[in-house]
ROTORLUM-934758 format. One record per residue (C-alpha): residue in three letters; x, y, z; residue number from 1. Coordinates in nm, 4 decimals, padded with zeros to 6 digits. Layout:
ROTORLUM-934758
{r ala	u X	v Y	w Z	k NUM}
...
END
This chain:
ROTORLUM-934758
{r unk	u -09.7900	v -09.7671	w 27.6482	k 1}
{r unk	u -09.9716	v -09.6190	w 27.3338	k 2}
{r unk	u -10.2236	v -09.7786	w 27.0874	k 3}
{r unk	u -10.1792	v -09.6602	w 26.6861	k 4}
{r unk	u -10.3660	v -09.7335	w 26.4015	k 5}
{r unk	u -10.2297	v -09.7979	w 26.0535	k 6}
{r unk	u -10.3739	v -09.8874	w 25.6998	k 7}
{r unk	u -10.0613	v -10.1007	w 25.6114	k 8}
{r unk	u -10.1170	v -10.4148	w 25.7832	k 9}
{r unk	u -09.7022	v -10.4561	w 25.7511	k 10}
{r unk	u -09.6845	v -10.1765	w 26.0355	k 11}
{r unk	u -09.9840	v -10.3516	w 26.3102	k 12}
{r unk	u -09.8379	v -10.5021	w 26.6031	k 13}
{r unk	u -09.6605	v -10.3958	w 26.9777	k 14}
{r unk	u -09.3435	v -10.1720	w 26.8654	k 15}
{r unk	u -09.1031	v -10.0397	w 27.1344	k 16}
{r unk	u -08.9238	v -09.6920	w 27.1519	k 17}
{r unk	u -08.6552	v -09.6539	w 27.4118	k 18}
{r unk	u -08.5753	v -09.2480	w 27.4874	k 19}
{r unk	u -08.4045	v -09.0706	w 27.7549	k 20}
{r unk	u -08.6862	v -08.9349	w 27.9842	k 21}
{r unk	u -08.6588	v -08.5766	w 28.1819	k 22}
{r unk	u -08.4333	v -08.7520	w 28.4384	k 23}
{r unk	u -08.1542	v -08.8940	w 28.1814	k 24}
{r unk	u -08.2884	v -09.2641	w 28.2520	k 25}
{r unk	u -08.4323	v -09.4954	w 27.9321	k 26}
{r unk	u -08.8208	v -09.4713	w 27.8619	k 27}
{r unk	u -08.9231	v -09.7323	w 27.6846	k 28}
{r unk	u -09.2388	v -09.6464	w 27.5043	k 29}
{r unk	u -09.4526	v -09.9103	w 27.3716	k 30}
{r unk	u -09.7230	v -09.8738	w 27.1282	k 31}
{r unk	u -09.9639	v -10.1345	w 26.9940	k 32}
{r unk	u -10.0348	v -10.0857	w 26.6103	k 33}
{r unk	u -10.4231	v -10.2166	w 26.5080	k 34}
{r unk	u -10.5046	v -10.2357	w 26.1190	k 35}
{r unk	u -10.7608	v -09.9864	w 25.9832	k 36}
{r unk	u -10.9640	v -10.1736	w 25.7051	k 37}
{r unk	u -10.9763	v -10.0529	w 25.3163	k 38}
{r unk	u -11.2927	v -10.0358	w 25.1211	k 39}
{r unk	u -11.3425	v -10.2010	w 24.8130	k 40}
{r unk	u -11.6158	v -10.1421	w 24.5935	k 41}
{r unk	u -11.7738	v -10.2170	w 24.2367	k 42}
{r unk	u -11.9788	v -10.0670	w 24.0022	k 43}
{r unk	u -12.1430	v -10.1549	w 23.6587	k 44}
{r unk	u -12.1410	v -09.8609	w 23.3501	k 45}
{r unk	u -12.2639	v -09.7663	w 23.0225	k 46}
{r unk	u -12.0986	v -09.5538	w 22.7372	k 47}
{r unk	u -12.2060	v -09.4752	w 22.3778	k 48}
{r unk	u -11.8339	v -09.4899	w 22.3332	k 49}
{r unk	u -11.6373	v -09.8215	w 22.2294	k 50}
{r unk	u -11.3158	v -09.6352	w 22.3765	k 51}
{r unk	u -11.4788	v -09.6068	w 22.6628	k 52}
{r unk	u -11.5688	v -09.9894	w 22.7566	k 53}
{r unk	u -11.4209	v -10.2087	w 22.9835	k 54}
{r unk	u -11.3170	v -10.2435	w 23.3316	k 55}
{r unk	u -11.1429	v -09.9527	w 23.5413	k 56}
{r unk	u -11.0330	v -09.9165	w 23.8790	k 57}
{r unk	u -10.9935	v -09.5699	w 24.0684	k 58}
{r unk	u -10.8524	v -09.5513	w 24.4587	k 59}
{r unk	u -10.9626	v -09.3024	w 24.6929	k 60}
{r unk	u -10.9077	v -09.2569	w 25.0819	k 61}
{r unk	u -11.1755	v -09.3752	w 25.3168	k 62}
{r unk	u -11.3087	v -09.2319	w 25.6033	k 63}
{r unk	u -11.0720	v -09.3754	w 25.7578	k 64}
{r unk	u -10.7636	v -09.2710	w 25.5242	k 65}
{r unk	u -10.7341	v -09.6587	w 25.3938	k 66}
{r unk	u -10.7000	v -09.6428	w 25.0473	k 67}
{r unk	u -11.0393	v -09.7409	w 24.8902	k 68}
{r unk	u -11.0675	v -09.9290	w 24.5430	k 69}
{r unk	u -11.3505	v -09.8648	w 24.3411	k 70}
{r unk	u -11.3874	v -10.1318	w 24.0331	k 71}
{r unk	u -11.6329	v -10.0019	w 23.7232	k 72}
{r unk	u -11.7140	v -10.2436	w 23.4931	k 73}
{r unk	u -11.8465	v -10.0116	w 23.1563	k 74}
{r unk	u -12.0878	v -10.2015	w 22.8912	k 75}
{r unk	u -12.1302	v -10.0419	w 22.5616	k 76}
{r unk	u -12.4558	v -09.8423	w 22.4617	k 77}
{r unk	u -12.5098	v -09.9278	w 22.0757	k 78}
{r unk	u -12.6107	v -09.6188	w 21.8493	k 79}
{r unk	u -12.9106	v -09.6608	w 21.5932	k 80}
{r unk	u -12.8499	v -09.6287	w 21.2591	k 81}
{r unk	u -13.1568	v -09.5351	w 21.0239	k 82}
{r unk	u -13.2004	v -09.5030	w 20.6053	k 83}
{r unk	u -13.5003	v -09.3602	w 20.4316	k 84}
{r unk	u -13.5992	v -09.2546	w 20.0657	k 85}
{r unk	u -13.7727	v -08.9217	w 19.9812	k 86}
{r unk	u -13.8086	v -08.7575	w 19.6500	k 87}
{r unk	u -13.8105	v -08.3632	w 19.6201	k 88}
{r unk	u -13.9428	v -08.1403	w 19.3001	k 89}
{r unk	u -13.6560	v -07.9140	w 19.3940	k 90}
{r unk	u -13.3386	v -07.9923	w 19.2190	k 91}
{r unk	u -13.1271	v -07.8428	w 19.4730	k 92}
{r unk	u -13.2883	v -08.0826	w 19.7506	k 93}
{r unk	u -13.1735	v -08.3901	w 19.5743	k 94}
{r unk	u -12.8840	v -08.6434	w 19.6963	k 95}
{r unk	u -12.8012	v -08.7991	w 20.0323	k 96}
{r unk	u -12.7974	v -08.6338	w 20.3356	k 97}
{r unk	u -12.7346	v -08.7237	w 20.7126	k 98}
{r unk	u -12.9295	v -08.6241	w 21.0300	k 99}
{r unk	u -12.8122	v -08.7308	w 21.3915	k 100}
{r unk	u -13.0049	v -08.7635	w 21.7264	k 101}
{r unk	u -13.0081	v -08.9166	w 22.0201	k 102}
{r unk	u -13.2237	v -09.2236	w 22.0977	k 103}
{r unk	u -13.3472	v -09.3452	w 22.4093	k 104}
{r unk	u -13.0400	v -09.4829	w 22.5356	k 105}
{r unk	u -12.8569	v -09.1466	w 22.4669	k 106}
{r unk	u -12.6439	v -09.2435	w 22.2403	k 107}
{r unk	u -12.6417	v -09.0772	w 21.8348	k 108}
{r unk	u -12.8914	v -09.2244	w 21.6208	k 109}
{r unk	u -12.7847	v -09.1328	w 21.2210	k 110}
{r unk	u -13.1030	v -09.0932	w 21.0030	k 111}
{r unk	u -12.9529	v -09.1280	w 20.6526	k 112}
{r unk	u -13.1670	v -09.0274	w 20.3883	k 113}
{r unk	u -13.1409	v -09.0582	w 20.0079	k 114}
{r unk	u -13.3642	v -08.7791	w 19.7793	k 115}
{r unk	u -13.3928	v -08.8283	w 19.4464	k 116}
{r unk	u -13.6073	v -08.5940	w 19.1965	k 117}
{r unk	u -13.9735	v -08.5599	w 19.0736	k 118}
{r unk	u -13.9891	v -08.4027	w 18.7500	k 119}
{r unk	u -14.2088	v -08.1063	w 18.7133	k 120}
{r unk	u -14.4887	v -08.1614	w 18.4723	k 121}
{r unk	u -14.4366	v -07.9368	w 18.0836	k 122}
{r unk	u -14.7198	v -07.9874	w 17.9037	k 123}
{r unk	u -14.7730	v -07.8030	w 17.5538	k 124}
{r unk	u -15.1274	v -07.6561	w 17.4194	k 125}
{r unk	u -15.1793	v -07.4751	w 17.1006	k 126}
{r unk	u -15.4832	v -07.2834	w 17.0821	k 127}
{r unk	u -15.6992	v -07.0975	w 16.7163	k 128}
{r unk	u -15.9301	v -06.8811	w 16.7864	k 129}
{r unk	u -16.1300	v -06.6159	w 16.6435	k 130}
{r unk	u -16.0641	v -06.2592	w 16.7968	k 131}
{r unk	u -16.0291	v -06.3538	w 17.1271	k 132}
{r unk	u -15.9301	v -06.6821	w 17.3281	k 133}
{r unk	u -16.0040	v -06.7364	w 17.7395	k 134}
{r unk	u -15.7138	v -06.9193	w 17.8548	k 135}
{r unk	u -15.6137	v -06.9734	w 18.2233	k 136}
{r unk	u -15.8764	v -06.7738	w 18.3533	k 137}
{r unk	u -15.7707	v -06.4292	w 18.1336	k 138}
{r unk	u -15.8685	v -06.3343	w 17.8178	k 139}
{r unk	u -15.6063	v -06.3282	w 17.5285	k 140}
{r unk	u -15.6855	v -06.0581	w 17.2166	k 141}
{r unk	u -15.3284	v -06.1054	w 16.9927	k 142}
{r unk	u -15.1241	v -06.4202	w 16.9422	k 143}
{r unk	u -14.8835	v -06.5044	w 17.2229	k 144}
{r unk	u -14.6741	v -06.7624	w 17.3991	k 145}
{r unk	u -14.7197	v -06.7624	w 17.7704	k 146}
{r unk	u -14.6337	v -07.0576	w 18.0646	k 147}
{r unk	u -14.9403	v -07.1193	w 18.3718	k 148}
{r unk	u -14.7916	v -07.2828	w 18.6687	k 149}
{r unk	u -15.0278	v -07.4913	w 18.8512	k 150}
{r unk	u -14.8631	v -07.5215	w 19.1951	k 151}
{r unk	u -14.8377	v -07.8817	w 19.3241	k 152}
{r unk	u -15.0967	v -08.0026	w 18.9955	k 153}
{r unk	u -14.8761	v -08.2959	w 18.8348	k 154}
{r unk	u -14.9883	v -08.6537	w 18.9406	k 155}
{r unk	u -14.6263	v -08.6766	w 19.1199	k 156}
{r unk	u -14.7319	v -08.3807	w 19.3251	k 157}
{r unk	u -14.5186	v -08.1369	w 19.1959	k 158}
{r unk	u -14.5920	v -07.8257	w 18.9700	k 159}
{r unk	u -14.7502	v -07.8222	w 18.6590	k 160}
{r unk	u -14.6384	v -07.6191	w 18.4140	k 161}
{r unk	u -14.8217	v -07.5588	w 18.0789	k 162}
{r unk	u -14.6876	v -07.3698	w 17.8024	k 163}
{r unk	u -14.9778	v -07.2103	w 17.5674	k 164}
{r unk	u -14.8795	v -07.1424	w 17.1939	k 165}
{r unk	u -15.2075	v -06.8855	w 17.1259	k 166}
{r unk	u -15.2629	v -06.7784	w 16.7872	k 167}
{r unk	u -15.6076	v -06.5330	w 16.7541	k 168}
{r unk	u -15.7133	v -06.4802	w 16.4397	k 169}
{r unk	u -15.9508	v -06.1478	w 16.3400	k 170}
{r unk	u -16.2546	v -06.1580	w 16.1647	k 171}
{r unk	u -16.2241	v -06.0214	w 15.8531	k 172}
{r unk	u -16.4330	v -05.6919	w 15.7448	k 173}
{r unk	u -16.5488	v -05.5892	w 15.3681	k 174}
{r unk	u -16.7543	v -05.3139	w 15.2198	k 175}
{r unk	u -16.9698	v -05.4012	w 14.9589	k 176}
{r unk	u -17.0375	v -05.1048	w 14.7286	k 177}
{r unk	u -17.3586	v -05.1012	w 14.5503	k 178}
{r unk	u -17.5775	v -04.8833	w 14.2995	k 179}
{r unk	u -17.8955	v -05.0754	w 14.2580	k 180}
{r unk	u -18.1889	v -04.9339	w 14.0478	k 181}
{r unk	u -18.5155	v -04.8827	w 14.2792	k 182}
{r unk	u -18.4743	v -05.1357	w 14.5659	k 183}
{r unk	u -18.1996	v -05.3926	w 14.6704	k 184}
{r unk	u -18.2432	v -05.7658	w 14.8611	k 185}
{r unk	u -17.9460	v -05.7954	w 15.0398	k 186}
{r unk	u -17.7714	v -06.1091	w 15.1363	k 187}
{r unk	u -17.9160	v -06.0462	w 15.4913	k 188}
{r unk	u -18.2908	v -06.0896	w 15.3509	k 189}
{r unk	u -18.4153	v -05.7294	w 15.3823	k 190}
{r unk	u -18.5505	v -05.4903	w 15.1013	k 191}
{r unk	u -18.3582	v -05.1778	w 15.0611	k 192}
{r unk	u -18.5631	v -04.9270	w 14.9270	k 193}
{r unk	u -18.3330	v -04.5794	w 14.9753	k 194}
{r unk	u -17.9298	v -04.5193	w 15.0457	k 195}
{r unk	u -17.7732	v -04.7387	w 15.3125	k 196}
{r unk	u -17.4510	v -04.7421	w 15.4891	k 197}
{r unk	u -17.4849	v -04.8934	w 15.8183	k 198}
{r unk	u -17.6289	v -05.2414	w 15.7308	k 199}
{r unk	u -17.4137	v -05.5261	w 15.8445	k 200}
{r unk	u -17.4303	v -05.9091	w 15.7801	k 201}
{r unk	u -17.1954	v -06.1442	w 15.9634	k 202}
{r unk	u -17.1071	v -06.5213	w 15.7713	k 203}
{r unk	u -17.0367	v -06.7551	w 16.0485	k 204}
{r unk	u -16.6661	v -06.9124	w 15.9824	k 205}
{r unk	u -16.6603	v -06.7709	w 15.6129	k 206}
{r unk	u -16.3289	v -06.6160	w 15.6470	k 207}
{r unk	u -16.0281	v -06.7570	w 15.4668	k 208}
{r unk	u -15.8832	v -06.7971	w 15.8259	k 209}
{r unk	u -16.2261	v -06.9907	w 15.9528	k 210}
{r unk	u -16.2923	v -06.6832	w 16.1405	k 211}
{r unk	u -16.6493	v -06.5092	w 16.0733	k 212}
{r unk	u -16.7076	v -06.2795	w 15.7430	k 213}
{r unk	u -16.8564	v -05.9171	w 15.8282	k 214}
{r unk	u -16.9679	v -05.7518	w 15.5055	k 215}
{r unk	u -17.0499	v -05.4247	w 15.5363	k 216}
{r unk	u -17.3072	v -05.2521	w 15.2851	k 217}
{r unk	u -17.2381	v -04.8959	w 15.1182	k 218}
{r unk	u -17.5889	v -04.8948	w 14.8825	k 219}
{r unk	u -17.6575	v -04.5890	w 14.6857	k 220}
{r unk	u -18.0448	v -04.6140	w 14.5523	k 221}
{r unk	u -18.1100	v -04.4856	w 14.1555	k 222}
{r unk	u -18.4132	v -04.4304	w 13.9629	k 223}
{r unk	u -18.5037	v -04.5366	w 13.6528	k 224}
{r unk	u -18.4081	v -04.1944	w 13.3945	k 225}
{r unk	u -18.6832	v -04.0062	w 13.2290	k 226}
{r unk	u -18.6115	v -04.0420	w 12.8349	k 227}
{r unk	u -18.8377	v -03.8865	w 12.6117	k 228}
{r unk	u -18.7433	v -03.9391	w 12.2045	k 229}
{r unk	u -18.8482	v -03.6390	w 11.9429	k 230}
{r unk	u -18.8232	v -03.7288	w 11.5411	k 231}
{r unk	u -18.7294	v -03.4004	w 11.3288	k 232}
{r unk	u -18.6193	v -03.4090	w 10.9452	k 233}
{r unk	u -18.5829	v -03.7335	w 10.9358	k 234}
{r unk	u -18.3987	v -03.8244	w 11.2742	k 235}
{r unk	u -18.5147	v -03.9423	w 11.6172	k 236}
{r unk	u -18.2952	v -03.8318	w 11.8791	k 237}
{r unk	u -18.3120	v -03.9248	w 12.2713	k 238}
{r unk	u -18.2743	v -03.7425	w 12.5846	k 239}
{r unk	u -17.8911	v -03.6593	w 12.6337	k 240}
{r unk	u -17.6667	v -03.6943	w 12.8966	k 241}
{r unk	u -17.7510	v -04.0528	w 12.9515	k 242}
{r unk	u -17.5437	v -04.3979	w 12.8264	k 243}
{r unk	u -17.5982	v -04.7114	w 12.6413	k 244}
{r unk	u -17.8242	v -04.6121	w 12.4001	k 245}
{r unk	u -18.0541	v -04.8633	w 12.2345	k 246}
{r unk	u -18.3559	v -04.7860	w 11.9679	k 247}
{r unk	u -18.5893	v -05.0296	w 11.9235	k 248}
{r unk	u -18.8853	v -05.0734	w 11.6145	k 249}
{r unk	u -19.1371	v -05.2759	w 11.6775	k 250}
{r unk	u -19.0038	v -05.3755	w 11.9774	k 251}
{r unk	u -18.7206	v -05.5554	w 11.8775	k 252}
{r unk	u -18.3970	v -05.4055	w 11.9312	k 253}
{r unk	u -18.2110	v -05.2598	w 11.6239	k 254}
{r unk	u -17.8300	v -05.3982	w 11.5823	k 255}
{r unk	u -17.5873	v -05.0910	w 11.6527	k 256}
{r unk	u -17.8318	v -04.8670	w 11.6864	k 257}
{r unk	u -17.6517	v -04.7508	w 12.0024	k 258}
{r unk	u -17.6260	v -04.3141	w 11.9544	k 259}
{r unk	u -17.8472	v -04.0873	w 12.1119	k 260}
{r unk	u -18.0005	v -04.0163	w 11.7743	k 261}
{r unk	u -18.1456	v -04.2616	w 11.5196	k 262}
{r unk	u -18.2213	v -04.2460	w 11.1318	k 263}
{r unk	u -18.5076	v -04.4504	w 11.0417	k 264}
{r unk	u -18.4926	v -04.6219	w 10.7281	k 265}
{r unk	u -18.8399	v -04.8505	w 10.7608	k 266}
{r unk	u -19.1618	v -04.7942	w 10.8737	k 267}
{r unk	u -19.2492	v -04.8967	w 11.2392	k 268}
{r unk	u -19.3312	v -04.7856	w 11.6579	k 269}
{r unk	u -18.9925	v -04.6923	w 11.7669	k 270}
{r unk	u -18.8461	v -04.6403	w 12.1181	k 271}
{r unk	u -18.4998	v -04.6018	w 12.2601	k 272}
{r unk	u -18.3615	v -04.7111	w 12.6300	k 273}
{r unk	u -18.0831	v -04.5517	w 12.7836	k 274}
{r unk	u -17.8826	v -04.5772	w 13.1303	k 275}
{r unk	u -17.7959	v -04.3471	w 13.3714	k 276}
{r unk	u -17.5132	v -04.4904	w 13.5947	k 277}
{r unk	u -17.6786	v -04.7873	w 13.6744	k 278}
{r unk	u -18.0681	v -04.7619	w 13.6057	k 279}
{r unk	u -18.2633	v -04.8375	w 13.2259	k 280}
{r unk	u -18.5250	v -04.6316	w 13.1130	k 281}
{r unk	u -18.7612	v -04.6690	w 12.8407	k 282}
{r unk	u -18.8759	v -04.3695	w 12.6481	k 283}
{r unk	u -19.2128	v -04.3320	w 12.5008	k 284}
{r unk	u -19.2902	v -04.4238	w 12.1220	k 285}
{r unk	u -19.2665	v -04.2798	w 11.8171	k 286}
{r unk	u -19.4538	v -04.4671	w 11.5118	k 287}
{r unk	u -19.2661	v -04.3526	w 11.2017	k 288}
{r unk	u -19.3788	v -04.3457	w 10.8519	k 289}
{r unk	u -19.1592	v -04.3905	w 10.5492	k 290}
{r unk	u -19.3523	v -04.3342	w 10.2134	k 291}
{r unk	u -19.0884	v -04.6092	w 09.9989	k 292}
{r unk	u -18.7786	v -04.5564	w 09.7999	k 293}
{r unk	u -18.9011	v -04.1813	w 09.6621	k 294}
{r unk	u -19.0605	v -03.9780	w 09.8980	k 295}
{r unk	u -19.3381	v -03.7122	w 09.7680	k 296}
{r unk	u -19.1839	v -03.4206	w 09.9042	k 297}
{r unk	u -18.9003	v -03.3936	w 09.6514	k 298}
{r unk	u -19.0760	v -03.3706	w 09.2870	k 299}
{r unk	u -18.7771	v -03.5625	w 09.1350	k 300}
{r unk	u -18.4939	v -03.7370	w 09.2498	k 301}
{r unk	u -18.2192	v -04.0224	w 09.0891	k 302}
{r unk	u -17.9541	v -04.2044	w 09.2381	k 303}
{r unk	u -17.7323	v -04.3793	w 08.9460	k 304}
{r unk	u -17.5747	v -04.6154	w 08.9323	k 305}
{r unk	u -17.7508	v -04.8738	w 09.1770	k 306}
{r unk	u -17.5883	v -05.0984	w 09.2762	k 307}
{r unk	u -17.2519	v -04.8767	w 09.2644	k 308}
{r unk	u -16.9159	v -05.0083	w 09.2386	k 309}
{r unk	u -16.7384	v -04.7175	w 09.2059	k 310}
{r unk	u -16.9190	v -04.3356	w 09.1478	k 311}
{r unk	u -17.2446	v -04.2827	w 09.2627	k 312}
{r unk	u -17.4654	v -04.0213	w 09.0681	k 313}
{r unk	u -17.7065	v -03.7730	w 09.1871	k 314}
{r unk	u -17.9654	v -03.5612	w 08.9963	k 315}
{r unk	u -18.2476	v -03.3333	w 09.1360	k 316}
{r unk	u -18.3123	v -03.1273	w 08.8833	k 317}
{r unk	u -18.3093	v -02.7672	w 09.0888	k 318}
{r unk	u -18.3385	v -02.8543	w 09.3975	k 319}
{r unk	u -18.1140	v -02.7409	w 09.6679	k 320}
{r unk	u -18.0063	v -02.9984	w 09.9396	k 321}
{r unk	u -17.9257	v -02.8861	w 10.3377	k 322}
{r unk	u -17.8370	v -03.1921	w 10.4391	k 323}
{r unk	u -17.6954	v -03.5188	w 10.2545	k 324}
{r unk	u -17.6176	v -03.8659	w 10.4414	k 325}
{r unk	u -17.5230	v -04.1638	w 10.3495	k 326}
{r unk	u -17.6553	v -04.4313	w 10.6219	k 327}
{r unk	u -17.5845	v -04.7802	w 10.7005	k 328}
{r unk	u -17.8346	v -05.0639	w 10.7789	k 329}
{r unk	u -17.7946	v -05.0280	w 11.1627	k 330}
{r unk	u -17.8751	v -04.6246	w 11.1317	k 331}
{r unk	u -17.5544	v -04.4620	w 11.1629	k 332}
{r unk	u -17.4352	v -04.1957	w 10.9785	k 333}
{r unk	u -17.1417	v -04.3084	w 10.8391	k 334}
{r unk	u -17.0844	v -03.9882	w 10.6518	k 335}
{r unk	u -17.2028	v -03.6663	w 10.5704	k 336}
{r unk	u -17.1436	v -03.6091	w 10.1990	k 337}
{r unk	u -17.0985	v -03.2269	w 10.0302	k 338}
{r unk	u -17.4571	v -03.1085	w 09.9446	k 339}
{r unk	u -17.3260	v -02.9091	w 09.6386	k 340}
{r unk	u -17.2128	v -03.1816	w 09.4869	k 341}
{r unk	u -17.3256	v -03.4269	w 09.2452	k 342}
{r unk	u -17.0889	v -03.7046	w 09.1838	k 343}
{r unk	u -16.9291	v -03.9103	w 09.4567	k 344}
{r unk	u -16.6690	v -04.1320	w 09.5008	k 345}
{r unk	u -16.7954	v -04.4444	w 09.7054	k 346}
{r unk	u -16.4740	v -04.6454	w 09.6554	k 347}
{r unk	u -16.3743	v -04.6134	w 09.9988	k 348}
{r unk	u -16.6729	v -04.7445	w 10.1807	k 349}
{r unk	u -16.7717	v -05.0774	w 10.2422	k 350}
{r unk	u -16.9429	v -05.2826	w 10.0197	k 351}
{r unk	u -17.3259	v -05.3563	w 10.1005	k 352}
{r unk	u -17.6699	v -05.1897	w 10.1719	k 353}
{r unk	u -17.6825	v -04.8246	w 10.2734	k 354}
{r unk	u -17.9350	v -04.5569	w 10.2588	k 355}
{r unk	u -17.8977	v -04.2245	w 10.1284	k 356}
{r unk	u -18.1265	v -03.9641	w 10.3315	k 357}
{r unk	u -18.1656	v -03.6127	w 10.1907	k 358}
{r unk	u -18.3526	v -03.3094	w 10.3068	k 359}
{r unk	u -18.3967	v -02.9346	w 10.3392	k 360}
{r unk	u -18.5765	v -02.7113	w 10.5539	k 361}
{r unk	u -18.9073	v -02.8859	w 10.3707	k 362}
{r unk	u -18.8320	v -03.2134	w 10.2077	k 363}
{r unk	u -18.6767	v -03.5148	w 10.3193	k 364}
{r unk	u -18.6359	v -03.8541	w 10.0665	k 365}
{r unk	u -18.4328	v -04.1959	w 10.1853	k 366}
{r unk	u -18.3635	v -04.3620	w 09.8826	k 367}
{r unk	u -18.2046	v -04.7370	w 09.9993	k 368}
{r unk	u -17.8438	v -04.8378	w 09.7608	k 369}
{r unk	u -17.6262	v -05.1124	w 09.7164	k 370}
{r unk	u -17.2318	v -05.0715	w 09.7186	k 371}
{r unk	u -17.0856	v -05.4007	w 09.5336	k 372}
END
């Protein structure tokens, strides 16, 4: 007799095996078959993965070499799913993107997030200034165009950017070139009394640009020239090598009296003023006496016709003439006329008052005519 164990219960019970023995004769062996039990067992899940739920079985052997059933019922694990705005001053940053993670259960948790873009800030400034402009902290000397970032400075919170348009304008410079006569007030207040070159005056803003003036002064002082006037056979005559010649008689100057000599045909004080290249002087005076129509000095003398239209006549009896001028009323010589001769033609000249002054080494007569 034998005991067994099985795990099919279809093979438990007393089972009897009949086999010659040693000696030839039947053995009957009989064995008694108990059941072994089988485990059965179940268990609860979780997956992130829908696939994945449900209920499964898997068999395994048991200690005892029973199949054992193990029953798992999986429950699914749900994944987050997250969406957020953000902005970006970055061009290349904008659109959607996706970000995934796990979240407490373990499963993926997808962040979606949509960008869009924050303009930077362009602002434009145009700028005038005089010589020089401070801008953004440097200082500009010649017109330009440059861009300042300021990082993070628009109210969005992205960069600033602003362009400058810069246009300097210089102050304009000018010489002023003066000869003055004895002393100069400039435009800056101050006396000059002697040569200057270094004097400056600045006009705020009086530029044609708005920008300041400088003038620059280039003063050469004169005197006033030392004239002296002589009178000799007949003529006064003035210090030379000056210009702008005037006589005077009596203080009152004479109409085109303007050469450095003069041919009195009146009585009176006269004087004569003259320039040097930017100075008047006065001369001293000279008080000059004519004694009428004939002067003493010659015993004889006649001028016929008078008034002339045509010929004018001349007698003197004997006497010899060195110098013979016909005069008009403002004292010029208007022409030196042959001393040999007698008889003139005065056709040519203008018609009006003249004076005819003769002399020699001795004698000197002005006797006045009329030319009609």
């Amino acid at each position: 007799f034998a005991n067994a164990t099985s795990c099919d219960p279809a093979n438990v019970g007393v089972s009897s095996v009949t086999n010659p023995n040693q000696f030839g004769c039947d053995s009957v062996h009989t064995i008694t078959t108990s059941l072994l039990s089988s485990d059965a067992t179940f268990a609860n899940a979780t997956s992130c993965d829908p696939t994945n739920v449900g209920v499964s079985s898997v068999t395994n052997p048991n200690q005892f070499g029973c199949d054992s059933v193990h029953t798992i019922t999986t429950t699914l694990l749900l994944s987050d799913a997250t969406f957020a705005d953000a902005t970006s001053c970055d061009p290349a940053n904008v659109g959607v993107s996706s970000v995934t993670n796990p979240n407490q259960f373990g499963c993926d948790s997808v962040h979606t997030i949509t960008t869009t873009f924050l303009p930077t800030s362009i602002t434009i400034e145009n700028i005038i200034e005089c010589d020089s402009a401070f801008v953004a902290g440097i200082w500009i000397v010649a017109s330009s165009t440059f861009n300042d970032t300021i990082i993070s400075g628009s109210a969005n919170g992205c960069d600033s950017i602003i362009t400058y348009n810069i246009l300097v304008n210089n102050s304009t410079q000018t010489t002023e070139f003066i000869t003055f006569c004895d002393s100069l007030t400039w435009i800056d207040g101050v006396t000059y009394t002697s040569d200057n070159n270094t004097a400056t005056y600045t006009i705020q803003d009086g530029g044609s640009n708005g920008c300041d003036s400088i003038v620059n002064l280039d003063l050469t002082i004169e005197t006033d020239p030392n004239i002296s006037i002589s009178y000799s056979n007949g003529v006064l005559t003035a210090s030379a090598g000056l210009s702008v010649y005037q006589w005077y008689r009596n203080g009152q100057a004479i109409p085109g009296a303007n050469n450095q000599t003069y041919t009195p045909i009146s009585s009176g004080s006269y004087t004569c003023s003259a320039f040097n290249s930017s100075c008047q002087g006065f001369s001293n005076a000279i008080d000059v006496s004519l004694t009428g129509i004939n002067d003493a000095s010659f015993e004889y003398i006649r001028i016929y016709p008078n008034p002339v239209s045509d010929v004018m006549r001349l007698d003197l009896d004997k006497e010899t003439l060195s110098s013979l001028k016909l005069i008009d009323v403002a004292g010029r010589v208007v022409a030196n006329l042959n001393t040999l001769k007698r008889a003139f033609d005065m056709k040519d000249y203008a018609r009006g008052m003249y004076f005819i002054e003769l002399s020699n080494e001795d004698k000197q007569s002005i006797v006045k005519i009329v030319l009609k």
